[in-house]
N, CA, C and O atoms as a Maestro MAE file, in Angstrom:
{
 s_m_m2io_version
 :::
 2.0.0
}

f_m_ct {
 s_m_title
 :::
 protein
 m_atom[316] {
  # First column is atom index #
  i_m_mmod_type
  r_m_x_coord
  r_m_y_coord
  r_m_z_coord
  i_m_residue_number
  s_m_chain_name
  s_m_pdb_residue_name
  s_m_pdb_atom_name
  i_m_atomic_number
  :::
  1 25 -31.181 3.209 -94.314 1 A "UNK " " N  " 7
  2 3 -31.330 1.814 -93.958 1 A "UNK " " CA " 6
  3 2 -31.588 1.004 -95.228 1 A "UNK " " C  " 6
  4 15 -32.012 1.514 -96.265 1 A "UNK " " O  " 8
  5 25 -31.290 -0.366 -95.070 2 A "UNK " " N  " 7
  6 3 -31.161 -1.128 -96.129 2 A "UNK " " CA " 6
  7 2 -31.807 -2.516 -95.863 2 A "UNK " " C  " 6
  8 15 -31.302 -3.309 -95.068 2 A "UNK " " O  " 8
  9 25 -32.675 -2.717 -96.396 3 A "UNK " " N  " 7
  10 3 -33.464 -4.575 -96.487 3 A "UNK " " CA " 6
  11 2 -33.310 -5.272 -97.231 3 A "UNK " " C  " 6
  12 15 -32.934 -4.937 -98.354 3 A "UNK " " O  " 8
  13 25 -33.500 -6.278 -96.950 4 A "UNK " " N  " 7
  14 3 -33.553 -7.355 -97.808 4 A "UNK " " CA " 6
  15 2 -35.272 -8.096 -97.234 4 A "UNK " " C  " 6
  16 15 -35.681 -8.195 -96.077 4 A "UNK " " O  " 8
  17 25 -35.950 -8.502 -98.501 5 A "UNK " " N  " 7
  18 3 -36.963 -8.749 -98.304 5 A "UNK " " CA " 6
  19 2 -37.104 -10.663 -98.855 5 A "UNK " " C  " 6
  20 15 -36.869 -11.141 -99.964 5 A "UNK " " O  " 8
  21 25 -37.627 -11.451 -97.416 6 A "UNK " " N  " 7
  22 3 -37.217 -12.808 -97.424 6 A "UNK " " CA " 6
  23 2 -38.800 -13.355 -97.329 6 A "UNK " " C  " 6
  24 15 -39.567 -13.372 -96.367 6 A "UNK " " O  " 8
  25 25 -39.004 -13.859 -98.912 7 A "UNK " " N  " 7
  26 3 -40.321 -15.083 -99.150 7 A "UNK " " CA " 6
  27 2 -40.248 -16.273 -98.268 7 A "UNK " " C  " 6
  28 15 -39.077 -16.506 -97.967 7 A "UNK " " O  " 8
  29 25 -41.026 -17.037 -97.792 8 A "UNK " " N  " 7
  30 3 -40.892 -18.321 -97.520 8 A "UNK " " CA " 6
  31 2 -42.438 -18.775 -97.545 8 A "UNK " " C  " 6
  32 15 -43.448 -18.135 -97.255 8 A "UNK " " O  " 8
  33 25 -42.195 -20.754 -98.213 9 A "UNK " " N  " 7
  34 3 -43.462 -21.298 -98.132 9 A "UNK " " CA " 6
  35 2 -43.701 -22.327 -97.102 9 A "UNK " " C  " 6
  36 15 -42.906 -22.346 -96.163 9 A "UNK " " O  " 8
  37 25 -44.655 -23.179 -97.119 10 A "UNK " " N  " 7
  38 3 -44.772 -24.369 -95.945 10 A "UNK " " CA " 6
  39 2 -45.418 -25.523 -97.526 10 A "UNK " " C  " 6
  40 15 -45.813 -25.291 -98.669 10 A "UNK " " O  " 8
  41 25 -45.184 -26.812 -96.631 11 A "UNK " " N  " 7
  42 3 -46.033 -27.666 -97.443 11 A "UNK " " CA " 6
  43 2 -45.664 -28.273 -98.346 11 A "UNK " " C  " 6
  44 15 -46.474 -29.078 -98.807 11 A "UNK " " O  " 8
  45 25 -44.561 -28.192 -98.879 12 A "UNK " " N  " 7
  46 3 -43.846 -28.821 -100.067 12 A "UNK " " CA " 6
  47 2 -42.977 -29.587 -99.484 12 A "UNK " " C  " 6
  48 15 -42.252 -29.522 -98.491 12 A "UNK " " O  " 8
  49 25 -43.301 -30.638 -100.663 13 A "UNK " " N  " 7
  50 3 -42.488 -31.927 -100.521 13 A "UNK " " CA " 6
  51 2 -40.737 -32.200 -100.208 13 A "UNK " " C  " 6
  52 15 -39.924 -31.552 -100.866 13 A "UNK " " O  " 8
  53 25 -40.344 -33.032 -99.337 14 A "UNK " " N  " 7
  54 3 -38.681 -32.673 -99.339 14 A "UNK " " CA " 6
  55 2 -38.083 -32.357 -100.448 14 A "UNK " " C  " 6
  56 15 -37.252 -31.449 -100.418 14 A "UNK " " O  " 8
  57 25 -38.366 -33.019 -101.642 15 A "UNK " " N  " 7
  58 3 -37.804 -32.991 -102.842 15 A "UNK " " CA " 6
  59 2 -37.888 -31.866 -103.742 15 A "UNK " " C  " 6
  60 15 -37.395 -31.823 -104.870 15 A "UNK " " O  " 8
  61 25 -38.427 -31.122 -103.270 16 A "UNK " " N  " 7
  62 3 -38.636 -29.616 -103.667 16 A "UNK " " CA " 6
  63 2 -38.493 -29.030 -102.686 16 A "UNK " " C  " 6
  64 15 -38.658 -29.493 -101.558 16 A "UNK " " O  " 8
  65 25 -37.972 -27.277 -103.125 17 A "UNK " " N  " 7
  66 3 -37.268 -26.695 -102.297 17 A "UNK " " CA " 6
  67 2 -37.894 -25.204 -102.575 17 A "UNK " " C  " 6
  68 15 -37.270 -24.183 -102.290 17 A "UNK " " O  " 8
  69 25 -39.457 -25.199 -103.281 18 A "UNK " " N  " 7
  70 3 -40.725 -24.077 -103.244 18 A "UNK " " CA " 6
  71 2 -41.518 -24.789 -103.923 18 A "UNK " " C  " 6
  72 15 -41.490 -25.875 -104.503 18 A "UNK " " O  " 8
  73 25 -42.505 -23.650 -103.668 19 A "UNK " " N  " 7
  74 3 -43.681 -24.162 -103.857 19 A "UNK " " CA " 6
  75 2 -43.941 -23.436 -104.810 19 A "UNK " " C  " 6
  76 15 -43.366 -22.422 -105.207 19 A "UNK " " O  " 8
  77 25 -45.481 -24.354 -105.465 20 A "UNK " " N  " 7
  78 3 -45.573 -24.034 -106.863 20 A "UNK " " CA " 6
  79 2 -46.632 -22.653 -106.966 20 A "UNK " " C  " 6
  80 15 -47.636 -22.667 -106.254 20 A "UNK " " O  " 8
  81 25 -46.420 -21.672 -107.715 21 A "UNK " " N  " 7
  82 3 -46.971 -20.098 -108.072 21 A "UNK " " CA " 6
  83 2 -48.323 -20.596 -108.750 21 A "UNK " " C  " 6
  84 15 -48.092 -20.961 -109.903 21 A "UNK " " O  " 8
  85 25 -49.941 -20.751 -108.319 22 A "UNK " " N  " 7
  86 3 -50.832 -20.925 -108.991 22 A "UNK " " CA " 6
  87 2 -50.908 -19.549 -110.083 22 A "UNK " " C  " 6
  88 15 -51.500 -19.823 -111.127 22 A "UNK " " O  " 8
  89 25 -50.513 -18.455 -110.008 23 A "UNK " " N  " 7
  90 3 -50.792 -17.863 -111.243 23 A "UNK " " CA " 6
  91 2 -49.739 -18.342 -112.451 23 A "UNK " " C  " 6
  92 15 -50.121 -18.776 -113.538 23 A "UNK " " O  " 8
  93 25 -48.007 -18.141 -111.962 24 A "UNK " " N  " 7
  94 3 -47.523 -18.776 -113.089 24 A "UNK " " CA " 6
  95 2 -47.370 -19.860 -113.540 24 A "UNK " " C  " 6
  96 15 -46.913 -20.145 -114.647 24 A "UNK " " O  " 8
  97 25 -47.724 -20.525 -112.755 25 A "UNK " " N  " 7
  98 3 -47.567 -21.982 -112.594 25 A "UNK " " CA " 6
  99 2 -46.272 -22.759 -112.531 25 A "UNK " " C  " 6
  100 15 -46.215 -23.971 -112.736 25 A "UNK " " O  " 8
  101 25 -44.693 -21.592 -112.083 26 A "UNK " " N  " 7
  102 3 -43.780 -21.879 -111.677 26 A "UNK " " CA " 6
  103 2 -43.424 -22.387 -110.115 26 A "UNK " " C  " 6
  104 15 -44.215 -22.240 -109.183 26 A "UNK " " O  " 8
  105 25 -42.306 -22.911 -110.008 27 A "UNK " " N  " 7
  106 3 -42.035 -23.613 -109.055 27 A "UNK " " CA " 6
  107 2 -41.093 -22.119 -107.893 27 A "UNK " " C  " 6
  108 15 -40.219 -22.270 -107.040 27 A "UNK " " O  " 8
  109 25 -41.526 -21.293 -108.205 28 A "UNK " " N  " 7
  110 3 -41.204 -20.136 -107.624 28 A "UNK " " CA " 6
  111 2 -41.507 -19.151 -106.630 28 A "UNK " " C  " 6
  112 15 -41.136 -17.977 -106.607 28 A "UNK " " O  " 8
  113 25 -42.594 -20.086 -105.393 29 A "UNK " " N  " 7
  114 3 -44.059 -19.144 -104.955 29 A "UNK " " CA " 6
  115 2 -43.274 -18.221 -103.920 29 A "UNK " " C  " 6
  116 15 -43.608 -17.057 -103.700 29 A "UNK " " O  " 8
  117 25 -42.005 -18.968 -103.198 30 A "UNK " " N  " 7
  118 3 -41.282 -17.981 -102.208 30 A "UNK " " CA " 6
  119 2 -40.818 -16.533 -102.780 30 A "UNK " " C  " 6
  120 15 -41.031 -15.465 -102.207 30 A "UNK " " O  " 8
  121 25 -40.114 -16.707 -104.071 31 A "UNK " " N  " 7
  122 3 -39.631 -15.607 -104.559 31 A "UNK " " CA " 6
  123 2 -40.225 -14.673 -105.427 31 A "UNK " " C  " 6
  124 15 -39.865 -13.552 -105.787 31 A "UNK " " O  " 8
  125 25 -41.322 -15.440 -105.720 32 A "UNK " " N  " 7
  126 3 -43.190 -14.362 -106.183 32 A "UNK " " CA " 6
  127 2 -43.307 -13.226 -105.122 32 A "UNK " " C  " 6
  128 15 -43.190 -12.011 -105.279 32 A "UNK " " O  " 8
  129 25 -43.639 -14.147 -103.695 33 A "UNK " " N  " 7
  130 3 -44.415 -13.355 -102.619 33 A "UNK " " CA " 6
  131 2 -42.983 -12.469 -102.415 33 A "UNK " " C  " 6
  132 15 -43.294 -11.280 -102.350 33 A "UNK " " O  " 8
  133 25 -41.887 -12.608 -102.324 34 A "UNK " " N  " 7
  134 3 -40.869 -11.493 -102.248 34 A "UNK " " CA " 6
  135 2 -41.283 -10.662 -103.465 34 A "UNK " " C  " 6
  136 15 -42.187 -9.842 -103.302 34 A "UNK " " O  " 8
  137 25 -40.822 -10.766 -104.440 35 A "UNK " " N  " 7
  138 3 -40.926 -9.790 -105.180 35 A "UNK " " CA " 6
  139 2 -42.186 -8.717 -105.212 35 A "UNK " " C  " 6
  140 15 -42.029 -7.525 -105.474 35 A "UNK " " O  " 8
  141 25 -43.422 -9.308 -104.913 36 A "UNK " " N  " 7
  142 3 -44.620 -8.692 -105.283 36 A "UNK " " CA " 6
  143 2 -44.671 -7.546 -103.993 36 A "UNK " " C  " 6
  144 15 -45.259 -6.483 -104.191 36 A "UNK " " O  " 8
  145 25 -43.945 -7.856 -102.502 37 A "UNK " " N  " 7
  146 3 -43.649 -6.993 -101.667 37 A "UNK " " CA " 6
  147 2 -42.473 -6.131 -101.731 37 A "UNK " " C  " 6
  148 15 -42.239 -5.278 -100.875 37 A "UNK " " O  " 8
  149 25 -41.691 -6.368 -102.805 38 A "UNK " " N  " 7
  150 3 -40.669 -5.132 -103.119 38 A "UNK " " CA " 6
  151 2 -41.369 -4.695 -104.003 38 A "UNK " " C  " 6
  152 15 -41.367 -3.556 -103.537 38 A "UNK " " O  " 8
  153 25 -42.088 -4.582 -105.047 39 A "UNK " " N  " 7
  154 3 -42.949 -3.697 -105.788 39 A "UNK " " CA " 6
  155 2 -43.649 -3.204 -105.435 39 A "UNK " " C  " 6
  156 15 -43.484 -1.996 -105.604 39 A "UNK " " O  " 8
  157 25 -44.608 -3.487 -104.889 40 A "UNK " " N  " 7
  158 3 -45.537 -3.019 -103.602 40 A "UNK " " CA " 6
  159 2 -44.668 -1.685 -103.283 40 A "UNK " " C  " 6
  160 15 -44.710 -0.686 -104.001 40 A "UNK " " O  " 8
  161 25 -44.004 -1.781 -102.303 41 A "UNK " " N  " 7
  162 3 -43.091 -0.795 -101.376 41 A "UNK " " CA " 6
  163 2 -42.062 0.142 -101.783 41 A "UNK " " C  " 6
  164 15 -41.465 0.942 -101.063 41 A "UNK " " O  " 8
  165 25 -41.882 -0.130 -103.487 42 A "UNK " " N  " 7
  166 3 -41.221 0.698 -104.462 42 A "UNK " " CA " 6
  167 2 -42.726 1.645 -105.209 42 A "UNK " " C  " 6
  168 15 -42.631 2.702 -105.834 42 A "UNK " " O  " 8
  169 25 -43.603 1.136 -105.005 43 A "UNK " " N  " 7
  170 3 -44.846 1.707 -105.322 43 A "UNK " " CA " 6
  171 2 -44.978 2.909 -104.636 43 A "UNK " " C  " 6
  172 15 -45.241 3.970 -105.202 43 A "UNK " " O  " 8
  173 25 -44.811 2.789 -103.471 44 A "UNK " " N  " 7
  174 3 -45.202 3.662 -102.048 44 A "UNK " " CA " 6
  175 2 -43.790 4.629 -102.014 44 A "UNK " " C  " 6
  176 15 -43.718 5.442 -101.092 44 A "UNK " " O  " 8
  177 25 -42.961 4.576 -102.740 45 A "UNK " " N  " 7
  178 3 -41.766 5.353 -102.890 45 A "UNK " " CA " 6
  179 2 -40.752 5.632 -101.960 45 A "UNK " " C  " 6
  180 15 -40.264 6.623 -101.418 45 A "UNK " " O  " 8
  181 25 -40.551 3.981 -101.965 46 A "UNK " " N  " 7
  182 3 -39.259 3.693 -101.146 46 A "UNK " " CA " 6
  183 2 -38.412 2.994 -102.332 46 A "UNK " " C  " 6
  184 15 -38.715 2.160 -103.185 46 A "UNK " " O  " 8
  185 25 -37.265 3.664 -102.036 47 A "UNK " " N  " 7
  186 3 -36.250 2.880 -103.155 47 A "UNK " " CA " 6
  187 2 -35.754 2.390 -103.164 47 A "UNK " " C  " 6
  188 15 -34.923 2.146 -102.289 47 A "UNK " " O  " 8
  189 25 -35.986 1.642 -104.665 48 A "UNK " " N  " 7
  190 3 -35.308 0.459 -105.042 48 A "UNK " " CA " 6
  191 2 -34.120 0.417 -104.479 48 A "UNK " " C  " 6
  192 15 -33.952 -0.717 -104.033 48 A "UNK " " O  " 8
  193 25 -33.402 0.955 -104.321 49 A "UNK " " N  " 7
  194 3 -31.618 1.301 -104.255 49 A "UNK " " CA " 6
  195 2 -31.209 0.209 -102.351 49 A "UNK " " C  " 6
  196 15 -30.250 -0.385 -101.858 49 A "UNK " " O  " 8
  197 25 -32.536 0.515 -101.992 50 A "UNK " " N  " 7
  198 3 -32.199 0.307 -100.343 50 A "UNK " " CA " 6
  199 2 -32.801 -1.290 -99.886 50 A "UNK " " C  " 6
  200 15 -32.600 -1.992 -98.895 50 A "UNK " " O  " 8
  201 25 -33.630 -1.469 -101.128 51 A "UNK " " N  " 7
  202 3 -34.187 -3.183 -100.936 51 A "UNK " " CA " 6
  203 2 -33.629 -4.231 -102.065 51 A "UNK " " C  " 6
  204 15 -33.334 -3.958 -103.228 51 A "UNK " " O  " 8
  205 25 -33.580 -5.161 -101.588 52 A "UNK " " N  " 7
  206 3 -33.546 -6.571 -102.286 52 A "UNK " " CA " 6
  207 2 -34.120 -7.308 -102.135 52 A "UNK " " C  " 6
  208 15 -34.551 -7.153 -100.993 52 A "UNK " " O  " 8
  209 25 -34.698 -8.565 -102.730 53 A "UNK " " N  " 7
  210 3 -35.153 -9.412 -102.292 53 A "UNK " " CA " 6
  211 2 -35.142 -10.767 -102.303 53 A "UNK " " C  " 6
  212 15 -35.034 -10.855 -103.526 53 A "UNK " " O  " 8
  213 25 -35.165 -11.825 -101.965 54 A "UNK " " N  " 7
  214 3 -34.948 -13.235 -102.520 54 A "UNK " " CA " 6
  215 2 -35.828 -14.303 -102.238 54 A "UNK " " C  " 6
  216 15 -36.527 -14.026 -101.264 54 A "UNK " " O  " 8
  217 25 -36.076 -15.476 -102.741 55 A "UNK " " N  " 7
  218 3 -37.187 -16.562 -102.409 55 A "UNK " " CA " 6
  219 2 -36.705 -17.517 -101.200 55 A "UNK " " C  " 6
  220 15 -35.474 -17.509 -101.231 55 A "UNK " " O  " 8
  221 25 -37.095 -18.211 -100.307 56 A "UNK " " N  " 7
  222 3 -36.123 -18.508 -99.159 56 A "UNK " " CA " 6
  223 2 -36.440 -20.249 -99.329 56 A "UNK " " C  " 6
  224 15 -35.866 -21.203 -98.805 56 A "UNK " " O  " 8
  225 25 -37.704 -20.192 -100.376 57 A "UNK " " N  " 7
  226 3 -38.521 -21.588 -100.447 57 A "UNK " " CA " 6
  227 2 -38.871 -21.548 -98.944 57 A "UNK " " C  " 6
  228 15 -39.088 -20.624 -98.160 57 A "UNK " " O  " 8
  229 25 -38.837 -23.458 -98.785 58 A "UNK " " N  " 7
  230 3 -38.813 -24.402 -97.642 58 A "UNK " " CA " 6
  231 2 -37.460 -24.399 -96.451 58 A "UNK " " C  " 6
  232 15 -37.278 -25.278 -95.608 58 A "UNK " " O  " 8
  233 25 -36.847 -23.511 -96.598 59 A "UNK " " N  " 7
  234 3 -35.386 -23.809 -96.082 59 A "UNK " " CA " 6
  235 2 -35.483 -23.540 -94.749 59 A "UNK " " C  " 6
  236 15 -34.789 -24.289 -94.062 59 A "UNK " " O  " 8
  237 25 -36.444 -22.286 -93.839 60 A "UNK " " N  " 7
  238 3 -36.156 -22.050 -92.705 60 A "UNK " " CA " 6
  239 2 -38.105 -22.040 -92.205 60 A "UNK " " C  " 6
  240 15 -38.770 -21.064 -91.856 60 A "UNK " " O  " 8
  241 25 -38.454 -23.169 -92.322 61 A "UNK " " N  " 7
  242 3 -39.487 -23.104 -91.394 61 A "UNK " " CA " 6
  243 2 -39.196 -22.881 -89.954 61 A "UNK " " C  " 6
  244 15 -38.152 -23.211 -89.392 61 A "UNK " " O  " 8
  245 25 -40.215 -22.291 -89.408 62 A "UNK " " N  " 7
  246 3 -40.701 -21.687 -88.076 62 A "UNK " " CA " 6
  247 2 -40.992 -22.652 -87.143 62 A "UNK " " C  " 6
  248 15 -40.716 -22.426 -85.965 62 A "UNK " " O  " 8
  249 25 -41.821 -24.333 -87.668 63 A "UNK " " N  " 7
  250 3 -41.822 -25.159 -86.621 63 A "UNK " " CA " 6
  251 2 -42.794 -25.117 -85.884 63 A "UNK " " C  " 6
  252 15 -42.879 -26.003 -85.034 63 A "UNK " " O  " 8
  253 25 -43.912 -24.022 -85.963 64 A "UNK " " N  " 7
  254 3 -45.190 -23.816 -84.809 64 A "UNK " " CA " 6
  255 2 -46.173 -23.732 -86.122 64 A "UNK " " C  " 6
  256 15 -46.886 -22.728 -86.149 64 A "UNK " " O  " 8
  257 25 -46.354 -24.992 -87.616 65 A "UNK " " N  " 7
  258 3 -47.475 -24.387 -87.816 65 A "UNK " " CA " 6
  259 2 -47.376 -23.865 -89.603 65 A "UNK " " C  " 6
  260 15 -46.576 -23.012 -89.986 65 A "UNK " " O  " 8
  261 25 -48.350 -24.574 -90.506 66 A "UNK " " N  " 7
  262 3 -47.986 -24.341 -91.594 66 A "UNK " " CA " 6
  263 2 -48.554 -23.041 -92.206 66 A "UNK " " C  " 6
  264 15 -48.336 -22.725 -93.375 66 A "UNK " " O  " 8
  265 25 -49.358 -22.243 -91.275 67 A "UNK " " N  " 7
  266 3 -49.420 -20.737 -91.705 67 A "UNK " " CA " 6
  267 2 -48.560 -19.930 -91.434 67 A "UNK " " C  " 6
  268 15 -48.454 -18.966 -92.192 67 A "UNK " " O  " 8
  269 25 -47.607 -20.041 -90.212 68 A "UNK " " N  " 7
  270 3 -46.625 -19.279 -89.809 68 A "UNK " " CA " 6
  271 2 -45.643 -19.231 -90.936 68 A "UNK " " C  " 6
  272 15 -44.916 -18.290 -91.254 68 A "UNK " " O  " 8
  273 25 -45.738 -20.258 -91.409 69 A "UNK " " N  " 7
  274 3 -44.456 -20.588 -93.016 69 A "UNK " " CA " 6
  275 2 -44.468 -20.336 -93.602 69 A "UNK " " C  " 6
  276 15 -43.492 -20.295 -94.351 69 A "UNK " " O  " 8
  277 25 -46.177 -19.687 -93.990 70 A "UNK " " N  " 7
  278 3 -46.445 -19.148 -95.255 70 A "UNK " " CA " 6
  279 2 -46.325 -17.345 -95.128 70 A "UNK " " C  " 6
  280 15 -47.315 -16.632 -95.291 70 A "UNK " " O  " 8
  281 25 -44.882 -16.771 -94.801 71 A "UNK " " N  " 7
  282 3 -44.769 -15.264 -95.261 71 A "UNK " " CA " 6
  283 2 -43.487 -14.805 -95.694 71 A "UNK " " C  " 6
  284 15 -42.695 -15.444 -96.386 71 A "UNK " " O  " 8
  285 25 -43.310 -13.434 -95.151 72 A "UNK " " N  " 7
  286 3 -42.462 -12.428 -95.965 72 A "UNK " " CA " 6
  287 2 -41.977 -11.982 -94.426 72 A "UNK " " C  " 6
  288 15 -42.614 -11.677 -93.418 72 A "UNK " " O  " 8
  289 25 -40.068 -12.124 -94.823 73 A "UNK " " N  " 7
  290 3 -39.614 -11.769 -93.557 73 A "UNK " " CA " 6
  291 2 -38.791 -10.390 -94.096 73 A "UNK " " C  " 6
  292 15 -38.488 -10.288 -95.284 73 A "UNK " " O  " 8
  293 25 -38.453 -9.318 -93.088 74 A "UNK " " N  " 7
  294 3 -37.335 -8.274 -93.622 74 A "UNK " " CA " 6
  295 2 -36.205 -8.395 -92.786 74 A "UNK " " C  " 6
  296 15 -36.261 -8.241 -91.566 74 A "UNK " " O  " 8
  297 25 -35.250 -8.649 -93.372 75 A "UNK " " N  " 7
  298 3 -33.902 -8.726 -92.632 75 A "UNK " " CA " 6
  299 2 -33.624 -7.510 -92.978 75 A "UNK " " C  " 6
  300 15 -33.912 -7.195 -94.133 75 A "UNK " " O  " 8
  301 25 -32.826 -6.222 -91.851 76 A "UNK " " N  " 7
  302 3 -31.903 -5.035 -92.122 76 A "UNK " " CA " 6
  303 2 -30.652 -5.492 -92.803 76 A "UNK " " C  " 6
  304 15 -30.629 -6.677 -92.471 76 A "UNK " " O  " 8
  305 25 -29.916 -5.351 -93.323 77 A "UNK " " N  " 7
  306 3 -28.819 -5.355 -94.027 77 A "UNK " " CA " 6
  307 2 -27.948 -4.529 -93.664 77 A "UNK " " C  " 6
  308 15 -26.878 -4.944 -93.219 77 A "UNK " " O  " 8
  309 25 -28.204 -3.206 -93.770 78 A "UNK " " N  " 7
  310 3 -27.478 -1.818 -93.250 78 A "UNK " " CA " 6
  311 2 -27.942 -0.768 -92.650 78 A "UNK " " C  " 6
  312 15 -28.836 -0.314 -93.363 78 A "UNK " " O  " 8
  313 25 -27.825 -0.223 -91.836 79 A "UNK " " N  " 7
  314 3 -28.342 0.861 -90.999 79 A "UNK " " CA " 6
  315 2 -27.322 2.401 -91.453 79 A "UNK " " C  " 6
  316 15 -27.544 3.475 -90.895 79 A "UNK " " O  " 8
  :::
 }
 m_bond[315] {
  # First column is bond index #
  i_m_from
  i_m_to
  i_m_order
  :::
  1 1 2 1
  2 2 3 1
  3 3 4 2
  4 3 5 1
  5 5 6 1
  6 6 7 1
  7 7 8 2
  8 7 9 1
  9 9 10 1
  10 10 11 1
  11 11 12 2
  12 11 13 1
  13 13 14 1
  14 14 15 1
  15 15 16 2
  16 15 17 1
  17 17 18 1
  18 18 19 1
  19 19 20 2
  20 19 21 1
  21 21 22 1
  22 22 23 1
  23 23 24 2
  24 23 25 1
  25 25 26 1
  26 26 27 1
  27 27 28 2
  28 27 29 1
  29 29 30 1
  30 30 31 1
  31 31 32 2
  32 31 33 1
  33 33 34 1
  34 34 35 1
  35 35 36 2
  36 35 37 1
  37 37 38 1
  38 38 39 1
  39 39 40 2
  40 39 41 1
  41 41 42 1
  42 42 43 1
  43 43 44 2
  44 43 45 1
  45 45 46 1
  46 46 47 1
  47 47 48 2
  48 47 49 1
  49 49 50 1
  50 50 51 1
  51 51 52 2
  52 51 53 1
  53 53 54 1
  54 54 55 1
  55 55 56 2
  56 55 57 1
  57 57 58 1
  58 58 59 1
  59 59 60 2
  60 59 61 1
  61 61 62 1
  62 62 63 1
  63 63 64 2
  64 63 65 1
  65 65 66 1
  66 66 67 1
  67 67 68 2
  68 67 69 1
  69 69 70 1
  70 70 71 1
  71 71 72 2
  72 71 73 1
  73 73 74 1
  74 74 75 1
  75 75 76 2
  76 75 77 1
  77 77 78 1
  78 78 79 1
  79 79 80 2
  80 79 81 1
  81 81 82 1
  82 82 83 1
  83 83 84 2
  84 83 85 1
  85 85 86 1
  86 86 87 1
  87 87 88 2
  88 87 89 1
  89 89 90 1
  90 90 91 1
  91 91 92 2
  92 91 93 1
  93 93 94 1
  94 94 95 1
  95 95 96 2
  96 95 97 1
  97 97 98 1
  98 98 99 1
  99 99 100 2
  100 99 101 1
  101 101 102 1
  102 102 103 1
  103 103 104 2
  104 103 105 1
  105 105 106 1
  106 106 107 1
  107 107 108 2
  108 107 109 1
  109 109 110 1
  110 110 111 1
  111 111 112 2
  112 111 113 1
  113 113 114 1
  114 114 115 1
  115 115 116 2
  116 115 117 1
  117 117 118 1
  118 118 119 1
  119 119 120 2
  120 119 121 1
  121 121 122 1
  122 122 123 1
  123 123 124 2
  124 123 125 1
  125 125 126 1
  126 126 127 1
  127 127 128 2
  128 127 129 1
  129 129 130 1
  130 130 131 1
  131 131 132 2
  132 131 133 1
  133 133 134 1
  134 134 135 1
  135 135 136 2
  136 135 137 1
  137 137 138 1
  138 138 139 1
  139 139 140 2
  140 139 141 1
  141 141 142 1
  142 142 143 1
  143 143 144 2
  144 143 145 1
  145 145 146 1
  146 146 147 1
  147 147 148 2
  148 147 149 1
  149 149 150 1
  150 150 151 1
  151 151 152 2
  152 151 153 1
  153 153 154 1
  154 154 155 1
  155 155 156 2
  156 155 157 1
  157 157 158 1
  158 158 159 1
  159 159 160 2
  160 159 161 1
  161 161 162 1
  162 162 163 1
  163 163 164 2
  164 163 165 1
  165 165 166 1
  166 166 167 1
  167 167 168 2
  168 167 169 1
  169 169 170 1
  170 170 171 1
  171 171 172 2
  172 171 173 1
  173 173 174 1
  174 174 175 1
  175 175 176 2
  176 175 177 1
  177 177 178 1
  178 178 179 1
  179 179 180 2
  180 179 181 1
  181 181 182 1
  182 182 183 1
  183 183 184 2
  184 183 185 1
  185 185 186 1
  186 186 187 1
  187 187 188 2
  188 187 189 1
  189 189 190 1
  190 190 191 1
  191 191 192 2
  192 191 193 1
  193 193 194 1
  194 194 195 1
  195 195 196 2
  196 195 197 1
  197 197 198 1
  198 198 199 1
  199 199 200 2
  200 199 201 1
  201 201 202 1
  202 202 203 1
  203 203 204 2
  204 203 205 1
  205 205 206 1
  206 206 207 1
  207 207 208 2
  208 207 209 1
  209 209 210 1
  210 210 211 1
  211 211 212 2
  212 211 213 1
  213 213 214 1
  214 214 215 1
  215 215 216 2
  216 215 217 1
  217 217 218 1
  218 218 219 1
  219 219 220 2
  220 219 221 1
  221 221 222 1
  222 222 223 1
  223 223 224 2
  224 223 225 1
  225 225 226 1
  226 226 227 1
  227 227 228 2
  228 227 229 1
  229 229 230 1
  230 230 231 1
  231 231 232 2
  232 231 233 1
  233 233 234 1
  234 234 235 1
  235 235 236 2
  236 235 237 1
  237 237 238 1
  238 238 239 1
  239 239 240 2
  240 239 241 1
  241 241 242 1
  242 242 243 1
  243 243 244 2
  244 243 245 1
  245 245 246 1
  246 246 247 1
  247 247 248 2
  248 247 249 1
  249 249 250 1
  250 250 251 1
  251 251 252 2
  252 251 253 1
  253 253 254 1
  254 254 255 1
  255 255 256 2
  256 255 257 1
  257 257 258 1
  258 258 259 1
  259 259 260 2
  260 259 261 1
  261 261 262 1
  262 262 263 1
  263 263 264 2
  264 263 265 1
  265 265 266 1
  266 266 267 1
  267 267 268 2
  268 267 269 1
  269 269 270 1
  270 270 271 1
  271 271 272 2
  272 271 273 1
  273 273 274 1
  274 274 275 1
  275 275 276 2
  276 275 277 1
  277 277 278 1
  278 278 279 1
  279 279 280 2
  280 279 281 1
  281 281 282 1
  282 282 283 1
  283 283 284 2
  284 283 285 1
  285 285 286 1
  286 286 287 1
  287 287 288 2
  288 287 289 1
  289 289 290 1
  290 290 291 1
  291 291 292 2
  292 291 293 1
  293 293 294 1
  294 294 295 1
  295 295 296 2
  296 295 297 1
  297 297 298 1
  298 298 299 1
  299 299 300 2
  300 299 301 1
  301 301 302 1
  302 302 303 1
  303 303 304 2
  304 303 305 1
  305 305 306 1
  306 306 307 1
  307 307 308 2
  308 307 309 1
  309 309 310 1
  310 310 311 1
  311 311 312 2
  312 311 313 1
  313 313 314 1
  314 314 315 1
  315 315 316 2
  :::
 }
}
């Protein structure tokens, strides 16, 4: 099986399209919280080979709620 691992934030302005990373202080926070959960899970010795991941920003809020906005989705890719 194969994932893809999908960041998303809440809270940012239309004119931006993520939110800002308080550690790097990049405009990158969707595709932080992805990445830091494919390392994570390459940690635990699942491989790299079968995940990807990408930042999703602001693009697909949920609509019930600005904590619901703030996570990490896994789409299958391939079975």
């Amino acid at each position: 099986m194969q994932f893809e691992i999908r960041g998303h934030v809440c809270c940012t302005p239309e004119i931006y399209s993520d939110g800002i990373d308080k550690d790097t202080k990049e405009r990158r926070l969707s595709w932080n919280r992805a990445k830091t959960v494919f390392y994570y899970l390459s940690s635990k010795k699942i491989s790299k080979n079968r995940m990807s991941y990408q930042g999703c920003g602001n693009k697909f809020p949920l609509g019930k709620g600005d904590n619901l906005d703030r996570r990490v989705e896994f789409l299958i890719t391939k079975i």
